[in-house]
C-alpha positions, 0 to 999 in steps of 0.5 A: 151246251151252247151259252143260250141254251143255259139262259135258257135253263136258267131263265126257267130255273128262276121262273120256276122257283118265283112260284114257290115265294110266299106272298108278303104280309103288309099287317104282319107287324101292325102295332097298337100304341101311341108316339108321343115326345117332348122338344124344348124348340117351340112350334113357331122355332120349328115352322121358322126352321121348315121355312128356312129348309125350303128356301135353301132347297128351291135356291139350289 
């Protein structure tokens, strides 16, 4: 057995075995709920913060 002929072998093994994968389901974990958290930083310190985050990013 010449080393092609087992890429070949094994190129259909893989193949064969990509059929038999079962499909994935993107709704199997779906939750119903709500988020909610508490911050002592106000939005305005938040937004200040972003701003400050955006202009070290567009330096470099």
């Amino acid at each position: 057995m010449g080393f092609g002929s087992y890429d070949e072998s094994e190129q259909q093994q893989q193949q064969s075995n990509d059929d038999e994968i079962d499909a994935v389901s993107v709704h199997e974990n779906d939750h119903d709920g709500q988020l909610s958290f508490e911050s002592d930083v106000s939005t305005d310190q938040l937004v200040s913060q972003l701003g400050a985050m955006k202009d070290e990013e567009s330096e470099e």
